[in-house]
C-alpha positions as CSV (number, residue, x, y, z in Angstrom):
1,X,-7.4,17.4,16.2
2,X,-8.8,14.2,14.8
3,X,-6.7,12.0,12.5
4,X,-9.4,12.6,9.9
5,X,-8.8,16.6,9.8
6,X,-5.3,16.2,9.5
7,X,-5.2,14.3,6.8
8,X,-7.2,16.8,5.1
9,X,-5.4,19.6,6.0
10,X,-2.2,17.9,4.7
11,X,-3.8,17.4,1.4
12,X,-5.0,20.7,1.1
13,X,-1.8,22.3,2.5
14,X,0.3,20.3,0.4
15,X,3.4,20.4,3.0
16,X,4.1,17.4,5.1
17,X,5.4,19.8,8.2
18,X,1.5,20.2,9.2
19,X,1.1,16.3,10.4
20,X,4.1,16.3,12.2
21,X,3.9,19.4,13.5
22,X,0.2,18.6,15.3
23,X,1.8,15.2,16.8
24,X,4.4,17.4,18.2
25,X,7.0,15.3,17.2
26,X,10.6,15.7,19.4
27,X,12.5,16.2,16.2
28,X,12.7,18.6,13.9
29,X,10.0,19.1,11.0
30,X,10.1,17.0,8.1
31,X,11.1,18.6,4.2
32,X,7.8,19.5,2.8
33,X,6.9,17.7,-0.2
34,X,7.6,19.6,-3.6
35,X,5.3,22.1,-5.2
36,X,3.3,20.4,-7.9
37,X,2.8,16.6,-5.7
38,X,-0.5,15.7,-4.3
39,X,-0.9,13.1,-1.6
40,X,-2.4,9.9,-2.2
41,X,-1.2,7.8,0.8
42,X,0.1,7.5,4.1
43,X,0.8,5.9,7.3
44,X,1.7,8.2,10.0
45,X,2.1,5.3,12.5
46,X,-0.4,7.0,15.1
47,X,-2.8,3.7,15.9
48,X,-1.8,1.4,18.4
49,X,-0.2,-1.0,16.5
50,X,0.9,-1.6,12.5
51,X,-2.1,-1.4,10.4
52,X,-2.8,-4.7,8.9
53,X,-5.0,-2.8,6.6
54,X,-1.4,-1.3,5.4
55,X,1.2,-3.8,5.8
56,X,2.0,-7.5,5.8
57,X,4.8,-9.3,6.4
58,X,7.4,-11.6,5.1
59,X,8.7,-14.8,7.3
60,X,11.7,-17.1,7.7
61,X,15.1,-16.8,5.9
62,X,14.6,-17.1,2.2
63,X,12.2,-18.5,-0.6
64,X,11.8,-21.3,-2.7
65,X,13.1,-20.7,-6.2
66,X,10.4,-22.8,-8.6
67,X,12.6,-22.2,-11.6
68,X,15.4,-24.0,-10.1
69,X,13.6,-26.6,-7.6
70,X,15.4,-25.6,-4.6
71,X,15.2,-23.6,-1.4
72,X,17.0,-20.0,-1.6
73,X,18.9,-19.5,2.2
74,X,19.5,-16.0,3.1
75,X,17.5,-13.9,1.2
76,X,19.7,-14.8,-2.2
77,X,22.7,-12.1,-0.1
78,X,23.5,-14.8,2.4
79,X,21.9,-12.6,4.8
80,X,21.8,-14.2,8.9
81,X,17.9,-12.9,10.4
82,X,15.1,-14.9,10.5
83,X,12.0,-12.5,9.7
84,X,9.3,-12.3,12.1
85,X,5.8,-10.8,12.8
86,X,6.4,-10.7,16.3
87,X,6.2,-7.7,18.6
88,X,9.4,-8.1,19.6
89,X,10.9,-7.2,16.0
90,X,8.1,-4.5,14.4
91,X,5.6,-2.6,16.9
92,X,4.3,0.9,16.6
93,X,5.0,3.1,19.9
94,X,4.1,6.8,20.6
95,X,3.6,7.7,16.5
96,X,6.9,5.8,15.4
97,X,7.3,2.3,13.3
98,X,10.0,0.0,15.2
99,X,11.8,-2.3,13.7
100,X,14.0,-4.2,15.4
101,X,17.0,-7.0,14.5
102,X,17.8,-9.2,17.7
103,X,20.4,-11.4,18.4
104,X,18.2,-14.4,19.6
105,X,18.2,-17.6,18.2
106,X,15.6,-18.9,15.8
107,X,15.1,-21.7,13.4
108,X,18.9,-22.2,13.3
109,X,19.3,-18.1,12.8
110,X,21.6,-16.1,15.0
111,X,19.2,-13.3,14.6
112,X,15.4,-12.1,14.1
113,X,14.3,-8.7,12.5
114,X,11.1,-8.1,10.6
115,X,10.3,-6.8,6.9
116,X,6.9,-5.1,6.6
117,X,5.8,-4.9,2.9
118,X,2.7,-3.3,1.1
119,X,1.8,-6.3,-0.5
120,X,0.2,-9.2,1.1
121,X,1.9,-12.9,1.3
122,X,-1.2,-13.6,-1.0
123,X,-0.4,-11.5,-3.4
124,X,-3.1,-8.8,-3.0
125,X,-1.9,-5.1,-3.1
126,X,-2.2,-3.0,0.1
127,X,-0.1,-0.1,-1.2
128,X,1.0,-0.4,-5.2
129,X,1.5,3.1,-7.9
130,X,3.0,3.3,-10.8
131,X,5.1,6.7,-10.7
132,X,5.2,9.2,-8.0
133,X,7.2,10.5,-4.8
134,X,7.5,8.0,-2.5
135,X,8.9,9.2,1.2
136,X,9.8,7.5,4.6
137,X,11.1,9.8,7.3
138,X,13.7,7.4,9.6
139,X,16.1,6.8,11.9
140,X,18.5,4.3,11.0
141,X,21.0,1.3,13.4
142,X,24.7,1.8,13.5
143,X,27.1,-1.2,13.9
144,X,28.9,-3.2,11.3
145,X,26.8,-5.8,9.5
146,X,23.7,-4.2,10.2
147,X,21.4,-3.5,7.0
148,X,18.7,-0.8,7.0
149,X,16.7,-0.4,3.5
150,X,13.7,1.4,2.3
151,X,12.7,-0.3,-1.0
152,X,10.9,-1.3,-4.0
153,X,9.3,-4.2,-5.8
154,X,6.8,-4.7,-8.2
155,X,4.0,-5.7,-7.8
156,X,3.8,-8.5,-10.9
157,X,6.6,-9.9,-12.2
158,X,5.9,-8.2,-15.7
159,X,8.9,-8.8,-17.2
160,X,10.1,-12.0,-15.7
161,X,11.7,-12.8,-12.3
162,X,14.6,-10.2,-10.6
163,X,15.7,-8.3,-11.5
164,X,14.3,-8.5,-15.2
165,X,11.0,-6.6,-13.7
166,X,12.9,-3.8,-11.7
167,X,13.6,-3.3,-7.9
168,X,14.3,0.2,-6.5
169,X,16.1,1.1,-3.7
170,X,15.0,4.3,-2.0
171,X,17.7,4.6,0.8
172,X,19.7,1.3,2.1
173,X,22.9,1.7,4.4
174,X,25.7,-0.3,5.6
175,X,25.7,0.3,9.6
176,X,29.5,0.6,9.6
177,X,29.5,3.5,7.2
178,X,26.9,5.9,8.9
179,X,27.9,9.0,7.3
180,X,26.6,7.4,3.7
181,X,23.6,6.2,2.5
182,X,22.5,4.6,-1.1
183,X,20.0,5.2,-3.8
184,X,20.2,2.3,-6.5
185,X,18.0,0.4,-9.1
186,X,18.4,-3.1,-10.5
187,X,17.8,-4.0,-13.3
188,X,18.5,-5.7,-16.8
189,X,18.0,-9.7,-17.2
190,X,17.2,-12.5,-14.6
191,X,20.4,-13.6,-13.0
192,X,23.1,-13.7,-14.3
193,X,22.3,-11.6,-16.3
194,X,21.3,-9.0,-13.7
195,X,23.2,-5.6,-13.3
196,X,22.2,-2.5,-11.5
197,X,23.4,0.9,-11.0
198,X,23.6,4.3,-8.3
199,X,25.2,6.9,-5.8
200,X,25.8,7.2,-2.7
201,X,24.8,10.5,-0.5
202,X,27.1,11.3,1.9
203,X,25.9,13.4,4.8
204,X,27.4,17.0,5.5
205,X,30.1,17.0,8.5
206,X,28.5,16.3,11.8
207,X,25.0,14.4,10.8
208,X,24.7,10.8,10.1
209,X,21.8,8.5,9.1
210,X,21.4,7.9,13.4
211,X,19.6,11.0,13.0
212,X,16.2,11.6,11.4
213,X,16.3,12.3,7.6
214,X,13.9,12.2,5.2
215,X,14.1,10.1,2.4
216,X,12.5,10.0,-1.3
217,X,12.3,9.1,-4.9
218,X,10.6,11.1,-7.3
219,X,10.0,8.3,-10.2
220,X,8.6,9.5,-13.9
221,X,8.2,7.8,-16.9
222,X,11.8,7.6,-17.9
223,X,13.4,9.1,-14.9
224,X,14.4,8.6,-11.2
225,X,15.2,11.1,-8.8
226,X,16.8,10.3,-5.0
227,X,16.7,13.1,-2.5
228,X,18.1,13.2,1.1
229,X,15.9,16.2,3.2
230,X,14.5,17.4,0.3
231,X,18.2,18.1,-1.3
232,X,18.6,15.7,-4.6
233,X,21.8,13.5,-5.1
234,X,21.2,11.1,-8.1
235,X,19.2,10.9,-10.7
236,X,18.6,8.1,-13.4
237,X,17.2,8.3,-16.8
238,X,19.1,4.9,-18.3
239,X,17.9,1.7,-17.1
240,X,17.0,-1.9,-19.5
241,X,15.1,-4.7,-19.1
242,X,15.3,-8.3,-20.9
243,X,13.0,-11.1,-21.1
244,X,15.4,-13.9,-23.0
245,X,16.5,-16.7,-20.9
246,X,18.6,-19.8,-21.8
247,X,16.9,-22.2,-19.6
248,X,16.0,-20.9,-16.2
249,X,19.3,-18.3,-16.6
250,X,18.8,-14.9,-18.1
251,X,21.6,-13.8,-20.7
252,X,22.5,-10.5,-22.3
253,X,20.7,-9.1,-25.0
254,X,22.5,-8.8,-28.3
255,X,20.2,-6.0,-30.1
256,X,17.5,-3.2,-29.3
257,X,15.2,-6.3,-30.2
258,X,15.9,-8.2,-27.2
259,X,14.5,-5.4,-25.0
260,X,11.4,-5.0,-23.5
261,X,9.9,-1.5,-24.6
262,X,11.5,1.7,-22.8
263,X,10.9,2.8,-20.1
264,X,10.7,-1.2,-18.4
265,X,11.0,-2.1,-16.4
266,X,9.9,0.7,-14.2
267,X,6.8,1.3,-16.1
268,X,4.2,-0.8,-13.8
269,X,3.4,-0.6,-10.3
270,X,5.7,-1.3,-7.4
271,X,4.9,-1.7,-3.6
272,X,6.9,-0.9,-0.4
273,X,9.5,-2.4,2.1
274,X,10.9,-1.6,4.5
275,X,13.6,-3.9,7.0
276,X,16.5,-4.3,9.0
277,X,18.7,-7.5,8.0
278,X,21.7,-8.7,9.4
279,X,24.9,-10.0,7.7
280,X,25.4,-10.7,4.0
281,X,27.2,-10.1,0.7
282,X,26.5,-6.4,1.0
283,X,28.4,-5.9,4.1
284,X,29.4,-8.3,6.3
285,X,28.7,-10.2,9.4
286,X,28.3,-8.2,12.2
287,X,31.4,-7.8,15.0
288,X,32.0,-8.1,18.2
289,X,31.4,-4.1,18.8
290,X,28.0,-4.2,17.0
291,X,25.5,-3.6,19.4
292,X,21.8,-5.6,19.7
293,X,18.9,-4.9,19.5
294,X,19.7,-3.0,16.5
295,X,16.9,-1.1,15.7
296,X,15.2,1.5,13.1
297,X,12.9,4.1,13.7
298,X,10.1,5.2,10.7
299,X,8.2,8.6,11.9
300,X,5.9,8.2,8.7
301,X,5.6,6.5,4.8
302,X,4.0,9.2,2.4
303,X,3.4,8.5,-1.0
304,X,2.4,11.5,-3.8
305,X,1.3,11.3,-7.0
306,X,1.8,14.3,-9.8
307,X,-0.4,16.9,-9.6
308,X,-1.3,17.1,-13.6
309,X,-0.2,13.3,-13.9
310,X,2.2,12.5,-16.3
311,X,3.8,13.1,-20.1
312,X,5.4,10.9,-22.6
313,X,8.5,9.2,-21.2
314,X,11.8,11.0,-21.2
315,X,14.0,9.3,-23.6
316,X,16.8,6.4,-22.5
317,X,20.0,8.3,-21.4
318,X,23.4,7.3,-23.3
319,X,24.3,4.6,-21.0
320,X,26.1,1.7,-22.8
321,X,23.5,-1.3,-23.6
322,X,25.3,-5.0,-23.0
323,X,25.4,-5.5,-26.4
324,X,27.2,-1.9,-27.0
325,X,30.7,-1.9,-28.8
């Protein structure tokens, strides 16, 4: 069957097993995407190569921070991978995404991996929706310090810099842990005033994230869902955004007034990432047991908007505001 007929069949369909089931994929079928979500977006990884018309990536080992006139080393996490474009770290092979961290020296990094994002370096949006289900089927690299994530950014800065304009995390790990995996958002006001809150999913006896899972978000105006095979763990309805700085630092707000209007910052639209890094606050340098070329494996990225679209936002949840006594 031609790409072209698929596609339409998975729309009309509505289930996500009909792609993956006509590439007669090794594994077993995907979850099928809810009753009531309509696709709008996907890359099923079946060309020969990534899809420049799709994804872009991000180079080197930080980012200049403007605000503070200086150069940002590790990704802000201290993290030890040097991001490249090369084939080596991100190439598309028999219908799967590869993306792979190396031990290889590079720029005075002990590693190299790639991060493919929706967005180009430019600025212009490949992939970027406000709301939706948002879902990457994947195979994830085991070892200690070894950092798989499937995320979120937005695409403007509406609110200020991070995390005052919102990052979501649809499924990062720690390699040395592979029986868990993490759904958080951060949020609240430019550091240090940052904060951010989630769960962890812990898989049933037997299975770890070396396997193939599927995982989402289901994100509504004023509420976030994470979901592991089609089973939900978390979800989030309390969140806050700030705008006030002191200088080029953010700072807590003191009343409802220092707030940007509920739901922000997840109100605007946010584009995709996914990456391997190495080392960092978050879990470590890797050891001597942790084994290279560390690599993980994306079968497809499927994004679905709301059949019907969207009501008024749900209201805040009770969580206790900064400025809460």
């Amino acid at each position: 069957m031609r790409r072209g007929l698929l596609m339409a069949c998975a729309l009309a369909l509505g289930t996500a097993a009909v792609l993956s089931a006509a590439r007669g994929r090794p594994a077993a079928e995907p979850a099928p995407a809810p009753e009531g979500w309509k696709l709008t977006w996907a890359d099923e990884f079946d060309g020969k190569g990534i899809d420049p018309a799709k994804w872009d990536f991000d180079i080197g080992n930080g980012f200049f921070n403007y605000d503070a006139n200086q150069w940002i080393a590790g990704w802000g996490n201290e993290e030890l991978q040097y991001y490249t474009r090369e084939p080596e770290n991100a190439f598309v092979k028999e219908g799967v995404l590869h993306i792979r961290a190396v031990k290889e020296s590079l720029h005075g990094c002990g590693y190299t991996s790639a991060r493919l994002r929706s967005k180009k370096r430019d600025g212009t949006a490949l992939l970027s929706q406000t709301y939706g289900r948002f879902e990457f089927r994947a195979k994830l690299p085991t070892g200690r310090g070894v950092w798989p994530a499937l995320w979120m950014l937005p695409q403007d800065e509406k609110y200020g810099p991070w995390p005052a304009s919102g990052e979501i995390d649809v499924m990062e790990a720690r390699g040395q842990e592979p029986t868990k995996v993490l759904g958080t958002l951060h949020h609240g006001a430019r550091w240090p005033a940052n904060t951010h809150t989630g769960r962890e999913f812990v898989f049933p006896e037997g299975s770890t994230f070396a396997d193939f899972h599927v995982y989402a978000v289901e994100w509504e105006p004023g509420e976030i869902r994470w979901l592991v095979d089609g089973k939900a763990y978390a979800s989030q309805s309390f969140w806050w955004s700030s705008s006030k700085t002191d200088g080029t630092k953010g700072v807590n707000p003191k009343a409802e007034g220092d707030l940007n209007p509920w739901p922000a910052p997840f109100d605007q639209p946010f584009y995709l990432i996914m990456n391997v890094a190495v080392g960092g606050k978050f879990l470590g340098k890797p050891d001597k047991a942790t084994v290279f070329p560390a690599e993980m494996l994306v079968d497809y990225v499927r994004v679905y908007e709301k059949v019907g679209g969207y009501g008024k936002p749900k209201p805040r949840g009770d969580g206790k505001l900064p400025f809460a006594k």
